[in-house]
N, CA, C and O atoms as a DFTB+ gen file, in Angstrom:
264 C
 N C O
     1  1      23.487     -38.746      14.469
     2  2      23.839     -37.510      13.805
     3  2      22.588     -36.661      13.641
     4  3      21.435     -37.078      13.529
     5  1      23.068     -35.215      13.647
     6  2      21.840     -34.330      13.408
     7  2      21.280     -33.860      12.871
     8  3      21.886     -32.800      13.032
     9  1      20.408     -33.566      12.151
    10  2      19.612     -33.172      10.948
    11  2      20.132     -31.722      10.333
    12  3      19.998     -30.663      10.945
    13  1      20.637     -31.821       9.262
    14  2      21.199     -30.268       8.884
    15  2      19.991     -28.940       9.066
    16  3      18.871     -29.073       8.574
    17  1      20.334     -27.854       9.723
    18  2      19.523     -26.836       9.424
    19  2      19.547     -26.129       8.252
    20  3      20.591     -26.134       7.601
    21  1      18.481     -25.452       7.815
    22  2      18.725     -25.285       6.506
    23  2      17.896     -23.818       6.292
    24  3      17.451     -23.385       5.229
    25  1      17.835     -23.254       7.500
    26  2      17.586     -22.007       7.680
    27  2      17.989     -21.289       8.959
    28  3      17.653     -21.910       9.968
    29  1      18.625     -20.138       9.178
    30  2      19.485     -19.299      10.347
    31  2      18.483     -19.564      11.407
    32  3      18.886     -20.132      12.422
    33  1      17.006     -19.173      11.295
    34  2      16.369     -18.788      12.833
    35  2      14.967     -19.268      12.269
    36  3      14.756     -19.950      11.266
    37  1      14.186     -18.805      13.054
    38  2      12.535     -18.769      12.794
    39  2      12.647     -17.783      12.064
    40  3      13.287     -16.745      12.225
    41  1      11.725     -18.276      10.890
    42  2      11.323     -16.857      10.185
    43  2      10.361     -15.686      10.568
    44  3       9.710     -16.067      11.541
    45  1      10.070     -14.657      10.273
    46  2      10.021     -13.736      10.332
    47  2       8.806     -13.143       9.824
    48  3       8.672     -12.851       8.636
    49  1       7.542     -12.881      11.073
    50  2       6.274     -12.800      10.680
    51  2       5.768     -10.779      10.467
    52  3       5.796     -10.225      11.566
    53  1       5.504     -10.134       9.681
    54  2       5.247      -8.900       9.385
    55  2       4.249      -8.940       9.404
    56  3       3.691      -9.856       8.801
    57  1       3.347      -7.778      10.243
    58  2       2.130      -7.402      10.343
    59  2       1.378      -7.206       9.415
    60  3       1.691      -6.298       8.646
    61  1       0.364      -7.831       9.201
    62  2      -0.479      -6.634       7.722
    63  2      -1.547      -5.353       8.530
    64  3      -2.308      -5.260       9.493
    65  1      -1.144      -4.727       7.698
    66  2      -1.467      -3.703       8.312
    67  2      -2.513      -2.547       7.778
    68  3      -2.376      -1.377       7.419
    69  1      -4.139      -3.874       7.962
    70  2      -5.264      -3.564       6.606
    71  2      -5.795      -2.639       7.662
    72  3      -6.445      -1.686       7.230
    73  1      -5.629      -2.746       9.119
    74  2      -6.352      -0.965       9.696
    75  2      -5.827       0.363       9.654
    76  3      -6.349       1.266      10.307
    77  1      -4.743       0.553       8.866
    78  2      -3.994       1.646       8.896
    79  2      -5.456       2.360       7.987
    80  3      -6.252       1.653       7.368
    81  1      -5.553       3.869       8.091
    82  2      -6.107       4.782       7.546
    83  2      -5.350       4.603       5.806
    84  3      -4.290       4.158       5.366
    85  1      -6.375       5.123       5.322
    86  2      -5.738       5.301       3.632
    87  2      -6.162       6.907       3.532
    88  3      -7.096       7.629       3.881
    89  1      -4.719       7.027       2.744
    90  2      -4.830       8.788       2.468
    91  2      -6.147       9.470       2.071
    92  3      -6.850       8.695       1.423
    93  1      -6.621      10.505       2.230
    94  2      -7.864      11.193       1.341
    95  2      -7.323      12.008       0.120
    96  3      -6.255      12.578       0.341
    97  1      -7.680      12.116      -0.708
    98  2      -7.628      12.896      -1.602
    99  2      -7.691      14.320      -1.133
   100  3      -8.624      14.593      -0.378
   101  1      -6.945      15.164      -1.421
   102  2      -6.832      17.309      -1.197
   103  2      -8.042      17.508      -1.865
   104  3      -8.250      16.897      -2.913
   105  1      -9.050      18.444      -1.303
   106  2      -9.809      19.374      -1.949
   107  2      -8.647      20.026      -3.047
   108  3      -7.471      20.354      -2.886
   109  1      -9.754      20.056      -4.486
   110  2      -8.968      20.596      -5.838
   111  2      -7.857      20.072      -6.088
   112  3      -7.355      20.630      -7.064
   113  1      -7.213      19.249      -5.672
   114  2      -6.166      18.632      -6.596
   115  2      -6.175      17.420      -7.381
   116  3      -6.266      16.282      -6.921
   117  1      -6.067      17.765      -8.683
   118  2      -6.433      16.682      -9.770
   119  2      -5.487      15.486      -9.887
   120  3      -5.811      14.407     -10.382
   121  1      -4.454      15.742      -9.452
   122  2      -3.478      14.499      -8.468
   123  2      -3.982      13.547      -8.409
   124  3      -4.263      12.586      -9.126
   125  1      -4.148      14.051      -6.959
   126  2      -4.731      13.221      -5.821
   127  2      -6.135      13.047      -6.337
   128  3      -6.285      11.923      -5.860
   129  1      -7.256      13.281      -6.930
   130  2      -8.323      12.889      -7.585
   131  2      -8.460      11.608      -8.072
   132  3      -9.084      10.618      -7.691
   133  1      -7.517      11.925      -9.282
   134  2      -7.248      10.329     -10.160
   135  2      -6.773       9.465      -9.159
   136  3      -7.559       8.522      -9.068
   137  1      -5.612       9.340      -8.176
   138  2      -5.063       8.814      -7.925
   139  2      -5.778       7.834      -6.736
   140  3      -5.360       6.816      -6.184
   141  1      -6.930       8.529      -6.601
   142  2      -8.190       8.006      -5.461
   143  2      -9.420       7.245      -6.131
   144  3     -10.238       6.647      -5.431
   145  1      -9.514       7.297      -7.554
   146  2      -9.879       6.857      -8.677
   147  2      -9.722       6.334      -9.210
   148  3     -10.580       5.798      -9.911
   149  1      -8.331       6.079      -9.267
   150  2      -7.644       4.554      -9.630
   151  2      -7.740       3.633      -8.607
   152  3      -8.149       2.495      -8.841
   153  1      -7.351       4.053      -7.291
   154  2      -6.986       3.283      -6.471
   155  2      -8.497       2.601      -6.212
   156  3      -8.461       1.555      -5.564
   157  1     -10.006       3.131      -6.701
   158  2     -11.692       2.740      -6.100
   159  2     -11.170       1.948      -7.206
   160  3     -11.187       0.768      -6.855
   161  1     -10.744       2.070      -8.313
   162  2     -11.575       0.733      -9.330
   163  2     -10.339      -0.403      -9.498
   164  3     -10.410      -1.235     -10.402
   165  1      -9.481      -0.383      -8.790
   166  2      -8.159      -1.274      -8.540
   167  2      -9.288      -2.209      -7.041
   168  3      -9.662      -3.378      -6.945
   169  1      -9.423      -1.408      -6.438
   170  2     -10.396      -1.992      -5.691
   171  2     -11.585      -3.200      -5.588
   172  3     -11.648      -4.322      -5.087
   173  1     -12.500      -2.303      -6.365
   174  2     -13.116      -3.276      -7.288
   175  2     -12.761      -4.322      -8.133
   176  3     -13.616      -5.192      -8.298
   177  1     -11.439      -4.464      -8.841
   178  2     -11.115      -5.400      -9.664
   179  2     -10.150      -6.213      -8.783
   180  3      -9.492      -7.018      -9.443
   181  1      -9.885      -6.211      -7.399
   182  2      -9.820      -7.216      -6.710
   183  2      -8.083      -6.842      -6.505
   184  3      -7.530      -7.354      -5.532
   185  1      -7.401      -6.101      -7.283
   186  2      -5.508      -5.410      -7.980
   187  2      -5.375      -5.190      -6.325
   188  3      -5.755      -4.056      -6.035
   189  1      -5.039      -5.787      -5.428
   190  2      -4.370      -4.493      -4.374
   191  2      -3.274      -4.201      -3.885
   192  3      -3.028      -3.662      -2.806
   193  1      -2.385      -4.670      -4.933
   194  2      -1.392      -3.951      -5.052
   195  2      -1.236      -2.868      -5.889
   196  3      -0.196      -2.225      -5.746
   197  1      -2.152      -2.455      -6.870
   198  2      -2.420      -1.596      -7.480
   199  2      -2.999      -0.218      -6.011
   200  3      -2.508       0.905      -5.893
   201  1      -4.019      -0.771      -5.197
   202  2      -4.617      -0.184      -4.227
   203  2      -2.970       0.547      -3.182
   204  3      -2.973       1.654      -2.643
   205  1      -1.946      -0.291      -3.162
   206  2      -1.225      -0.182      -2.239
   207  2      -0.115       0.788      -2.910
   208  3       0.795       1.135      -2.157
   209  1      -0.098       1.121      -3.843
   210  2       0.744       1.729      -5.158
   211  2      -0.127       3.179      -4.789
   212  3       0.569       4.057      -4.279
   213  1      -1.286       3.441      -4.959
   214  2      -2.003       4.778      -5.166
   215  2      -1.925       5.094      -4.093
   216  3      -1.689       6.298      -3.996
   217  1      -2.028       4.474      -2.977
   218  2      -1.985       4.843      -1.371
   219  2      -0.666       5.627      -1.111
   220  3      -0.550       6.739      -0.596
   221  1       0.605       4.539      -1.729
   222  2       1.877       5.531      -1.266
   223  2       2.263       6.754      -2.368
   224  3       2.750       7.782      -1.897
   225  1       2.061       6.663      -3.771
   226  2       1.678       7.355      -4.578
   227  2       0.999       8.924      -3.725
   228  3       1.610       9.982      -3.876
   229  1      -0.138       8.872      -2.967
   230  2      -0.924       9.563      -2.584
   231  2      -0.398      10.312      -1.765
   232  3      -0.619      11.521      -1.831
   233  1       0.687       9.607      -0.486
   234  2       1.222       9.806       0.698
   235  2       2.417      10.840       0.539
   236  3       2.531      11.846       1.240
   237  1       3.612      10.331      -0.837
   238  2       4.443      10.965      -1.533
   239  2       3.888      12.093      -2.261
   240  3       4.828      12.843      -2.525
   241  1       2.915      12.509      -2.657
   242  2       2.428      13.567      -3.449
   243  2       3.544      14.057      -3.947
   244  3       4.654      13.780      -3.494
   245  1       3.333      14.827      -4.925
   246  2       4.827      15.727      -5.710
   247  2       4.653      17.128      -4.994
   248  3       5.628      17.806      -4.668
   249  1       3.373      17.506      -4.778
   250  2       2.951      18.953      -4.584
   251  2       3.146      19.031      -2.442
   252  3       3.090      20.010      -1.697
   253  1       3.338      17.750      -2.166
   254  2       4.012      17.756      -0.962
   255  2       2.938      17.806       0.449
   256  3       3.237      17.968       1.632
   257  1       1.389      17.570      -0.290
   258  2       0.412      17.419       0.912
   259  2      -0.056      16.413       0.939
   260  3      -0.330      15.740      -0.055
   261  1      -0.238      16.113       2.070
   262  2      -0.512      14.683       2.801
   263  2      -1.332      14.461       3.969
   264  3      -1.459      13.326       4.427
């Protein structure tokens, strides 16, 4: 007899994707300032999901530049 499977397929490997560019901050927008400011000292404290939060944060802007 055969050993039960106990999962559908091979799982399922996702790229990380640490060479993608990270947004810049807009000349004059205090936004995007902090939000490049949080994301340096999220950095430093090792958070990067905090880092990965300000990035799309950054990307979404409210004011709509990117």
């Amino acid at each position: 007899m055969s050993e039960a499977k106990t999962y559908p397929s091979d799982p399922v490997e996702l790229p990380l994707l640490m060479d993608v560019v990270e947004p810049k901050p807009v000349e004059g927008c205090p936004g995007c300032l902090e939000l490049a400011n949080v994301r340096d000292r999220a950095r430093a404290g090792g958070d990067m999901t905090t880092v990965t939060d300000c990035n799309v944060f950054m990307r979404r802007h409210p004011e709509g530049h990117a």
